[in-house]
N, C-alpha and C positions, 0 to 999 in steps of 0.2 A: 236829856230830851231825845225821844228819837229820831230817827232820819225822818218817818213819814211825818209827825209832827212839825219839823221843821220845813218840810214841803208844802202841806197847807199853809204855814205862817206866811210863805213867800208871796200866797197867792190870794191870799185873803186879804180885803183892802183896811176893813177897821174890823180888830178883836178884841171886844171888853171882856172877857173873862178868857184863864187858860182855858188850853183844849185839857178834854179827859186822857186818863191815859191809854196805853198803846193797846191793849186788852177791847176794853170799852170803847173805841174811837174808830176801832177797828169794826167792831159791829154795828157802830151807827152809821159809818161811812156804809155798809154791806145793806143795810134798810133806804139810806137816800140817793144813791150812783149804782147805774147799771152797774155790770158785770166788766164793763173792758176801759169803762172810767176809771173804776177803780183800781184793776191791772195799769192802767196807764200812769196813774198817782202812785202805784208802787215803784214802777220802772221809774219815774221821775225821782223818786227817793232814793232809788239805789244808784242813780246816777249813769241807767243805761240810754247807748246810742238812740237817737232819733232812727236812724237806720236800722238799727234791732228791733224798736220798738214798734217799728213800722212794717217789718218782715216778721215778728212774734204777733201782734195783734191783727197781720193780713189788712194792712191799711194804704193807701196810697197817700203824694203827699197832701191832697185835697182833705182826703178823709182825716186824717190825724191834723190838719187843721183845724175842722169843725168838731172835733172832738175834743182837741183841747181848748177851743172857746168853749164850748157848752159845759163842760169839767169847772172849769175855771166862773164861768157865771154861777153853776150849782152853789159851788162850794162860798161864795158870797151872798147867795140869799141866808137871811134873817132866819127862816124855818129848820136849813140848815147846819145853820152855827150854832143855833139853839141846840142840836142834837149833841153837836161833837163838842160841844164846850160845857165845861160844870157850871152847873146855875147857883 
């Protein structure tokens, strides 16, 4: 399983079907998350600094708070998980 798969797992509260794989999960993630949600899901996967992540996406620590709520509520809505998970 991949890194980013395992990332959503962490953050997602209830999964009934697996996620797709890395190919496809990647593109539905690229249709439902801005552009620097995503970036930040990546960085969270690769296991970089908050402080990197915070100086690479031009964030402060305000901002990279309410990014990562709203990241993290996305990827729990229903319309969501439909995308990146096989039906």
């Amino acid at each position: 399983m991949s890194t980013l798969s395992k990332e959503i797992e962490k953050h997602i509260k209830k999964l009934v079907n697996p996620l797709k794989d890395e190919t496809e999960l990647l593109e539905s993630l690229k249709l439902k998350l801005t552009k620097k949600e995503l970036k930040l899901l990546k960085f969270w996967a690769e296991s970089t600094s908050i402080d990197d992540i915070q100086s690479q996406l031009n964030l402060d620590e305000e901002r990279y708070g309410q990014l990562s709520s709203k990241l993290i509520k996305k990827l729990n809505q229903e319309r969501v998980k439909q995308s990146i998970c096989l039906s």
